[in-house]
C-alpha positions in Angstrom: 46.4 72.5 -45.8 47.4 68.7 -45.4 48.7 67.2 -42.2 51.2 63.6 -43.8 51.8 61.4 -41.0 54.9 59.3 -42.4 55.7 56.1 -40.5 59.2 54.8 -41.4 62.1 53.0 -40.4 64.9 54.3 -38.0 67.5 53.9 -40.1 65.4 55.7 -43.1 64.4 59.0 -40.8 67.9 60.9 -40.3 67.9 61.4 -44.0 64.9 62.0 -44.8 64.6 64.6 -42.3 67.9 66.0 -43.5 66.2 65.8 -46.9 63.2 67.6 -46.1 64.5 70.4 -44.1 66.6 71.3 -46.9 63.6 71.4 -49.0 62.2 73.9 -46.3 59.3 71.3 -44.9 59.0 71.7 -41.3 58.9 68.1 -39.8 57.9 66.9 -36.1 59.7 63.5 -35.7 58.1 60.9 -32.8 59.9 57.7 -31.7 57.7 54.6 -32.4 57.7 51.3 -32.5 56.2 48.2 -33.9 55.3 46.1 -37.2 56.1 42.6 -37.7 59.5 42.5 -36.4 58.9 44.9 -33.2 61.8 47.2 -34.5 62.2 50.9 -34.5 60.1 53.3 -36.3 60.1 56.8 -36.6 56.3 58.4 -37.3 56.8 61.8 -39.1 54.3 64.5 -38.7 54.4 67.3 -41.9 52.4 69.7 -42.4 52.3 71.3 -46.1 49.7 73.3 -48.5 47.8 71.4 -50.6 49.9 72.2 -53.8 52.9 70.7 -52.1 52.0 67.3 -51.1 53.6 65.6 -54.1 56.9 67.2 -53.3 56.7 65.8 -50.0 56.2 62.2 -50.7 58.2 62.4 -54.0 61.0 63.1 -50.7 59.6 60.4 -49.0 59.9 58.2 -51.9 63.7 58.8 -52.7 65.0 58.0 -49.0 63.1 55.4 -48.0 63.5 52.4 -50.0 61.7 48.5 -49.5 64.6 46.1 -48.8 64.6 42.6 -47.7 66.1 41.2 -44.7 66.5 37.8 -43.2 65.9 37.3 -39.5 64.8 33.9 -37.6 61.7 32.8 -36.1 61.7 30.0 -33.9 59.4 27.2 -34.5 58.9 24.1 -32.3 60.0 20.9 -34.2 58.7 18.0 -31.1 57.1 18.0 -28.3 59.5 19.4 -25.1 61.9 22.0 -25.0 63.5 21.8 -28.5 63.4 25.0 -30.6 65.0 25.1 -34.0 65.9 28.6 -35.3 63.6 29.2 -38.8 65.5 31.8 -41.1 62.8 33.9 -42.7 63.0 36.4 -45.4 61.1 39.9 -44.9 60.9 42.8 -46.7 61.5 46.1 -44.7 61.7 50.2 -45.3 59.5 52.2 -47.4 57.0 54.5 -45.4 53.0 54.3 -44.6 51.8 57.5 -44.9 48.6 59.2 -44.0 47.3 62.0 -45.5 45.0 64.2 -43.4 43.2 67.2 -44.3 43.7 70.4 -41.4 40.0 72.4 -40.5 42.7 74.7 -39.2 46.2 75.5 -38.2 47.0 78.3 -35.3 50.8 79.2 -35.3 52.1 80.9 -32.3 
């Protein structure tokens, strides 16, 4: 048995989860945050036999796409108080995902 921790974006889980349940994975979903920009994540906790890993991240794979998005840093230009907004491109989505092997798994 394999325990897949997925970590992906908010706007990503809702179908993904809808997507795996239908598929008849049992998911655990955990708020999270962080990453470069600080936004919302959602860490996914599956646990699956061995022979059905590649179903789960083929799942994984179809809902949660890389995009890019453009958001702005600021960046001091002189010395004082003056802060000019930087627009900066940054590609977001897809999923890091752990795979974990189980010693054992108690249901109750």
């Amino acid at each position: 048995m394999k325990l897949i921790i997925a970590i992906v974006q908010d706007q990503d889980a809702s179908s993904l989860i809808d997507d795996l349940t239908d598929n008849e994975f049992s998911v655990t979903k955990l708020a999270s945050t962080g990453g470069f920009l600080k936004s919302g994540n959602t860490t996914l906790l599956i646990g699956v036999e061995d022979d059905k890993v590649e179903d789960v991240l083929k799942i994984i794979e179809n809902n949660c796409k890389t995009r890019t998005m453009t958001t702005s840093l600021l960046s001091v230009t002189m010395p004082g108080d003056a802060y000019i907004p930087y627009p900066l491109e940054v590609r977001v989505g897809g999923a890091t995902i752990f795979i974990l092997d189980v010693e054992k798994h108690i249901r109750l």
